[in-house]
C-alpha positions in Angstrom: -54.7 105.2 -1.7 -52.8 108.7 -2.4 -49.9 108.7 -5.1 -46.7 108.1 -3.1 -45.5 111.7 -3.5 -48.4 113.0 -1.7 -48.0 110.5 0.9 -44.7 111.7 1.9 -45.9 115.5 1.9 -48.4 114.2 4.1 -45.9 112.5 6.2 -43.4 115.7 6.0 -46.0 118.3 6.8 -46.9 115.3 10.0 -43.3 115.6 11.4 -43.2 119.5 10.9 -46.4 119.7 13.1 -45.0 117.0 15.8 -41.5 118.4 16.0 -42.5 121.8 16.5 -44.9 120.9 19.3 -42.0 119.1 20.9 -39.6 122.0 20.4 -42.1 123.8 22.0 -42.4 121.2 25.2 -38.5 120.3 25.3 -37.4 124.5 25.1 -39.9 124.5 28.4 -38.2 121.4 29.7 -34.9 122.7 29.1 -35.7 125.6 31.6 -35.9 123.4 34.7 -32.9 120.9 34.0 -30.2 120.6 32.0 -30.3 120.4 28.1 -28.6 117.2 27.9 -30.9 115.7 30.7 -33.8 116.5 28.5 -31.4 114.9 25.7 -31.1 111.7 27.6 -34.8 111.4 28.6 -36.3 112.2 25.2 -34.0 109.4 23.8 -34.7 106.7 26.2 -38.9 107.7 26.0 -37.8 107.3 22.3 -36.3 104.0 22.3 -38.7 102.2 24.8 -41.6 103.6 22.2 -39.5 101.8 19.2 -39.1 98.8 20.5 -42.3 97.4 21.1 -43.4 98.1 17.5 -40.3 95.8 16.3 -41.1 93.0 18.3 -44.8 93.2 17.0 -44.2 93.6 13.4 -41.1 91.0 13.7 -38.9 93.6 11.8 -35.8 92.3 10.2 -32.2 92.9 11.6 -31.2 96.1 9.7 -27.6 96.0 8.0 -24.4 96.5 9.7 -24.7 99.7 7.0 -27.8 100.7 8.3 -27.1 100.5 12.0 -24.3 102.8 11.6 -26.3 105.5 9.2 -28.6 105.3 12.0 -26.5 105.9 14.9 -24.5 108.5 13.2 -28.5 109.9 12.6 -29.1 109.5 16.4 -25.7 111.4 17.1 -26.1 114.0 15.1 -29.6 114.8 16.2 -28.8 114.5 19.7 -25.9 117.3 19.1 -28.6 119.0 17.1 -30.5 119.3 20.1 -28.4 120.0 22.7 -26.8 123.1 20.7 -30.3 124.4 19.7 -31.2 124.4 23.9 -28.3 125.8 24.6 -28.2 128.5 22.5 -32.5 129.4 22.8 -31.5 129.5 27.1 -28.8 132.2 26.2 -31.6 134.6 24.9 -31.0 135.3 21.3 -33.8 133.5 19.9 -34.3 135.8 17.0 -31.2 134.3 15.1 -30.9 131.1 16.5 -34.5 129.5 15.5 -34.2 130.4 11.6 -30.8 129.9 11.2 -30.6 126.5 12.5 -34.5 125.9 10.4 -32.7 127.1 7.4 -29.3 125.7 7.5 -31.1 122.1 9.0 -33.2 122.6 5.7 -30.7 123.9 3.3 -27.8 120.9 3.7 -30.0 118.2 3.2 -31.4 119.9 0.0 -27.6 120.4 -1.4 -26.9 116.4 -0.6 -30.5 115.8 -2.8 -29.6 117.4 -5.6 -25.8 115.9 -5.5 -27.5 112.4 -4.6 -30.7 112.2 -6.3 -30.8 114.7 -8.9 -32.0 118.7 -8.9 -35.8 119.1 -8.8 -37.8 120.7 -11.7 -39.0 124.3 -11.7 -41.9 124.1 -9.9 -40.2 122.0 -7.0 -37.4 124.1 -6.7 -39.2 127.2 -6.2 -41.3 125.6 -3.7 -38.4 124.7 -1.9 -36.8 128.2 -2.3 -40.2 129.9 -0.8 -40.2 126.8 1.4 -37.0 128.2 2.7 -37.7 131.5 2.9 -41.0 130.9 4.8 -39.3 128.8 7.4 -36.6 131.9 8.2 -39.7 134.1 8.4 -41.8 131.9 10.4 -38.9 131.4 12.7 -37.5 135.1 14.1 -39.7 136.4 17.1 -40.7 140.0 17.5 -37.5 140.8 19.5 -34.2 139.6 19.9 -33.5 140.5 23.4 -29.8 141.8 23.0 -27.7 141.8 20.2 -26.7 138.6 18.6 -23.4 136.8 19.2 -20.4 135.1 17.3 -21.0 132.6 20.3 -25.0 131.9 19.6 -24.6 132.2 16.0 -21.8 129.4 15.9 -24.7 127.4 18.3 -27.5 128.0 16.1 -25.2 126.4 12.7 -24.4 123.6 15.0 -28.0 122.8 15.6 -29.0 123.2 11.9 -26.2 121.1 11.2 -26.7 118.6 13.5 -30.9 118.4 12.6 -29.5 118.5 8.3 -27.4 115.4 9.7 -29.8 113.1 11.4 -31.9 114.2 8.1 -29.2 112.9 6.0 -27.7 110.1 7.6 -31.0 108.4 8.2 -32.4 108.6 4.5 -29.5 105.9 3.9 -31.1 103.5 5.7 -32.0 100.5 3.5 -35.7 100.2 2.6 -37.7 97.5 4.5 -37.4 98.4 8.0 -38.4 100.8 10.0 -38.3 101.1 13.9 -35.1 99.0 14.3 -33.1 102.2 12.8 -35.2 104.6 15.2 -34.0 102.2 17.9 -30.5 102.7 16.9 -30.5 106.4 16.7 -32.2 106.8 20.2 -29.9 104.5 21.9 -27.2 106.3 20.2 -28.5 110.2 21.2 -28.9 108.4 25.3 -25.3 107.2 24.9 -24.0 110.6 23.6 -26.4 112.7 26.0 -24.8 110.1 29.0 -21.8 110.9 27.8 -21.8 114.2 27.7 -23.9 114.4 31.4 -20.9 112.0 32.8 -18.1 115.0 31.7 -20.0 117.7 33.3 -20.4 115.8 36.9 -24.4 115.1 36.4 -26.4 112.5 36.9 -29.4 111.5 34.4 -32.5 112.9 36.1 -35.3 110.7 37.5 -38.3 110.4 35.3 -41.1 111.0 37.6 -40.0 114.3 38.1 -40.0 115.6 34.7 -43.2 114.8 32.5 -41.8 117.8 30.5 -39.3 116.1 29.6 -40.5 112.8 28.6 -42.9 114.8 26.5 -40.8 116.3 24.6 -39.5 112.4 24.0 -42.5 111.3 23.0 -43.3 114.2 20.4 -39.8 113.8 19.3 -40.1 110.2 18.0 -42.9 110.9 16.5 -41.2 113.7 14.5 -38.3 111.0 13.5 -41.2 108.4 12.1 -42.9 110.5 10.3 -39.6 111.9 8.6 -38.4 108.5 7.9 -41.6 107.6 6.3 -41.6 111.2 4.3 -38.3 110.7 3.0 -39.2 107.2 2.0 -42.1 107.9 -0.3 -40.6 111.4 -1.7 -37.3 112.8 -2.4 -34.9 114.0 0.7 -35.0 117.9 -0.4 -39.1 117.7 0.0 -38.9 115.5 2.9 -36.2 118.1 4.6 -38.0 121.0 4.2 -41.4 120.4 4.8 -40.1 119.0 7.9 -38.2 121.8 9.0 -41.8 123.8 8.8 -41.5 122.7 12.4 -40.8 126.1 14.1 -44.6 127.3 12.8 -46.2 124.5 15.5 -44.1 126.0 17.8 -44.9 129.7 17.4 -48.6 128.5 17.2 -48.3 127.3 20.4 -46.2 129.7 21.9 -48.8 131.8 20.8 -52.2 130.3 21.9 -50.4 129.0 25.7 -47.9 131.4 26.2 -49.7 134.6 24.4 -46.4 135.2 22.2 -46.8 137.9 20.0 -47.2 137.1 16.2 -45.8 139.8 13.9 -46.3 140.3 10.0 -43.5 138.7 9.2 -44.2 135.8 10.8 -47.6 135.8 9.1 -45.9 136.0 5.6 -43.5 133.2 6.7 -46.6 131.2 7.5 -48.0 132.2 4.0 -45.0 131.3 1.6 -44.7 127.7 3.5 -48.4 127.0 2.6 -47.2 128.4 -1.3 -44.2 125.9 -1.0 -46.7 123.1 -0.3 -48.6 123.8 -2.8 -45.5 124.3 -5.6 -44.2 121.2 -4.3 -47.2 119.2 -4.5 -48.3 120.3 -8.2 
């Protein structure tokens, strides 16, 4: 059995791999319809995932406390989401992907510290290269056309709305486990609903978007394996191993799309596999 702080660097480094994968399937998704239909359907794939495994496991009826940590998580990510789309389909990709990875990384390591107490040396400089590989990782070759106050402001909002869902789930109470996921799908449908009903659109049919549903699939396995990660090690660990996420997605921008790779990407790559290892010693 592996020490529990390895487990949850094994668990992180598991949720960076299977968000970025569905980053990768949702942006393709969010081509086709809109990016709170994907919203809605990765949510409701989400939820009907969760609930099975609570009924077989006979999981406990979380706290009125932890039901609302979660649905605040569920919000929060959803908005996460929805800002991150939006701003990727505007074209500026080379600030909004490592500013929302860093600033989605960066809150949640601020709130640790606060919370649970700064890391020692070797930590924190994992977490700063950690950081600093994730921004890297994260900007493509070219931006396209100059960045905007506009996509800027979106790519904050998405990094502060993933550093959210980080945060406000890590409150949950220890002992359960898919009852809270539940919670924070059904919340991210009701917002994505929500926000669909104000535009004057409907919630797409499912048959007719397997990108989409995906996307909902890789997406709650990304939330698991954070919960578990941030469960077995501290929240600043768990947050930024996680937020690795973006290397998945070049990886397989690059092997199905044939994206181009640059150096700095490569050096990204190389100083979040030196923050593993710093964080691990």
């Amino acid at each position: 059995m592996l020490p529990s702080h390895l487990l949850g660097i094994l668990y992180g480094l598991t949720s960076a791999v299977v968000w970025g994968s569905g980053d990768f399937v949702g942006g393709l998704a969010a081509r086709r319809i809109h990016q709170f239909q994907v919203v809605a359907l990765a949510a409701l794939v989400g939820a009907a995932i969760f609930v099975p495994f609570a009924i077989l496991l006979n999981e406990p009826v979380p706290s009125t406390a932890s039901l609302a940590w979660s649905a605040a998580a569920g919000i929060s990510g959803a908005v996460g989401v929805a800002a991150f789309y939006r701003a990727l389909s505007t074209g500026v990709s080379a600030v909004v992907a490592p500013t929302a990875a860093v600033v989605g990384a960066a809150i949640p390591v601020l709130v640790a510290g606060i919370v649970e107490g700064w890391p020692g040396p070797l930590q924190a400089a994992g977490i700063v290269s950690g950081l600093a590989g994730i921004w890297l990782v994260s900007r493509p070759p070219t931006s396209g056309r100059p960045e905007g106050r506009t996509e800027f402001a979106l790519a904050v909002l998405a990094g502060a709305g993933f550093a959210g869902f980080f945060v406000f789930i890590s409150q949950v109470e220890d002992g359960v486990l898919f009852g809270p996921l539940i919670v924070a799908k059904l919340a991210a449908l009701g917002f994505a609903i929500i926000a669909l009903i104000g535009r004057g659109q409907s919630l797409p049919g499912l048959a007719q978007n397997p990108l989409a549903l995906l996307a909902g699939v890789l997406d709650a396995g990304g939330n698991l394996f954070f919960f578990l990660a941030q469960q077995y090690t501290t929240l600043a660990v768990a947050a930024v191993l996680s937020s690795m996420y973006p290397a998945a997605t070049i990886f397989l921008s690059r092997m199905i799309l044939h994206e181009r790779v640059v150096r700095r990407q490569t050096w990204g790559v190389a100083l979040c596999l030196a923050a593993v290892v710093l964080i691990t010693i």
